[in-house]
C-alpha positions as CSV (number, residue, x, y, z in Angstrom):
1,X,0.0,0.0,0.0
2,X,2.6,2.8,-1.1
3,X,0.5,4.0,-3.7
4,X,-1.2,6.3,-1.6
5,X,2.0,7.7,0.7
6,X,3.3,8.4,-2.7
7,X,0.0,10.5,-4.1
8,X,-0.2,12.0,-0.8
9,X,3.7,13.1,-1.2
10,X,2.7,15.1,-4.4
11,X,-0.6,17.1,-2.9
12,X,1.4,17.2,0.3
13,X,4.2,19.4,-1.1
14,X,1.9,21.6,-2.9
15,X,-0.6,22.2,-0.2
16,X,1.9,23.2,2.0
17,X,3.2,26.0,-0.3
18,X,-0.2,27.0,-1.0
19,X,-0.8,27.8,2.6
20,X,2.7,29.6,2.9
21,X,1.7,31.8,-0.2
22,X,-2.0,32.6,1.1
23,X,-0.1,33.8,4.3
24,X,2.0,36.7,2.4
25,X,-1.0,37.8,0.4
26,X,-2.7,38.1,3.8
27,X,0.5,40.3,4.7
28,X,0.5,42.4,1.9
29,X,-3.2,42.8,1.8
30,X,-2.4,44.1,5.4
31,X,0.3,46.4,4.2
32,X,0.5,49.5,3.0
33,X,1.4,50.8,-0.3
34,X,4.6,53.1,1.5
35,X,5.9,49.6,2.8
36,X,8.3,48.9,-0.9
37,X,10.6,46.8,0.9
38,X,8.4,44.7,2.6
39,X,5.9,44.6,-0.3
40,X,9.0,43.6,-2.4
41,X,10.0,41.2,-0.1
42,X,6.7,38.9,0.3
43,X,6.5,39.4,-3.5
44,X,9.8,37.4,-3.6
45,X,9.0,34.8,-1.2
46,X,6.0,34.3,-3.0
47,X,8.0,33.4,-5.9
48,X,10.1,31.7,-4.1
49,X,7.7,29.4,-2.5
50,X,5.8,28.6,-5.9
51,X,9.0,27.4,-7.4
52,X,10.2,25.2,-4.8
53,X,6.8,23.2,-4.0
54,X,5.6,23.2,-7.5
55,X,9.2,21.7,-8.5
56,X,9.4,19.4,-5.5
57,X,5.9,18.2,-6.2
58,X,6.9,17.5,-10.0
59,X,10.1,15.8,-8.8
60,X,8.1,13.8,-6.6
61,X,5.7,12.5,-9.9
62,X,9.1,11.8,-11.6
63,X,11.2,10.6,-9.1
64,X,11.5,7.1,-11.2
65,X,11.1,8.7,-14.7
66,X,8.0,7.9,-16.5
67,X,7.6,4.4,-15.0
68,X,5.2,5.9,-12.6
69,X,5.0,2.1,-10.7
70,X,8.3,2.1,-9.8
71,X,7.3,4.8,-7.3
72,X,4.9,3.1,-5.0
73,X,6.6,-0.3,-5.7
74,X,9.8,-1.1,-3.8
75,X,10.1,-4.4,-5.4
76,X,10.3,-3.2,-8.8
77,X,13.7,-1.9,-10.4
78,X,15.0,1.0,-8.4
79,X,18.3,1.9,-10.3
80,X,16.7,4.6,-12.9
81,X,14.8,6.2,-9.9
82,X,16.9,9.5,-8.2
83,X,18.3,8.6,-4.4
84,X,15.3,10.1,-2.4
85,X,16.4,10.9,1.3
86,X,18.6,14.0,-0.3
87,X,15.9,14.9,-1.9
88,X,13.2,15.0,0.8
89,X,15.7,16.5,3.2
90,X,16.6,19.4,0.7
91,X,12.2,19.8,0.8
92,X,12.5,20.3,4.4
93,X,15.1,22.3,4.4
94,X,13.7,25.0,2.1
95,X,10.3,24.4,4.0
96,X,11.4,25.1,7.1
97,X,13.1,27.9,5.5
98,X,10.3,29.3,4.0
99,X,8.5,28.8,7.7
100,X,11.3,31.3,9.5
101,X,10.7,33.9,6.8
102,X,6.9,33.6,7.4
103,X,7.3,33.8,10.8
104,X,9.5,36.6,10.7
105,X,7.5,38.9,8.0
106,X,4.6,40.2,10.2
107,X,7.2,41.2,12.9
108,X,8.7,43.5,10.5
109,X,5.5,44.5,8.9
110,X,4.0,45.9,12.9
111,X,7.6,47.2,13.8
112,X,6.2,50.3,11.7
113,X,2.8,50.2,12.8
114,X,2.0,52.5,15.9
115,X,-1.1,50.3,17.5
116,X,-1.0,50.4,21.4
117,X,-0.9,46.3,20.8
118,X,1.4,45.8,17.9
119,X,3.1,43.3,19.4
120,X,0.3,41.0,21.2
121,X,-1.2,40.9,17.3
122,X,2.8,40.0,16.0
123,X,2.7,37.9,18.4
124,X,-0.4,36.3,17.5
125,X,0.2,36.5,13.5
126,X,3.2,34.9,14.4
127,X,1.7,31.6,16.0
128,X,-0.5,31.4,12.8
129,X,2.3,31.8,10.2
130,X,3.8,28.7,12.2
131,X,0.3,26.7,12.6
């Protein structure tokens, strides 16, 4: 039964940088139009984020070329499929990444804002960038 870790590999990797991408447009849907760094900077991470999970979840379809059974089947020939644990390590990696930015964005986006609370809702946009 690896067919299914191996489809939920592919929706798992895109999902994920869906909800890392919905985050910064909620962050610069909360920013101002004065804020050019930090508008610049989700901008890029956006980018950055759509490239990595759509790549890793393509990578994941291929990961054995076009015999697609090779995938979910450890008993068939492994020697034309790519060494995985690199791979899923360098997916974490850039996730995790991608998860300190996230985190890290709306304490720079209420460092200019002058509510009496600007840090209880950092705080708070914080926990849900990581959630």
């Amino acid at each position: 039964m690896q067919q299914p870790f191996y489809i939920f590999q592919i929706f798992y990797k895109f999902a994920a940088g869906i909800s890392k991408i919905s985050t910064c447009l909620l962050l610069l849907a909360i920013s101002s139009q004065q804020m050019v760094r930090f508008n610049l900077a989700c901008q890029i991470l956006i980018v950055f984020i759509a490239g990595y999970s759509v790549s890793c979840s393509i990578a994941t379809v291929f990961q054995c070329g076009i015999d697609f059974r090779s995938n979910y089947i450890p008993t068939n020939d492994q020697k034309h499929c790519f060494y995985k644990p690199p791979f899923w390590y360098t997916h974490a990696g850039l996730n995790i990444l991608a998860s300190i930015l996230i985190a890290i964005l709306p304490w720079w986006l209420f460092y200019h804002i002058t509510y009496k609370r600007k840090y209880l809702i950092a705080t708070l946009m914080t926990m849900l960038a990581l959630a």
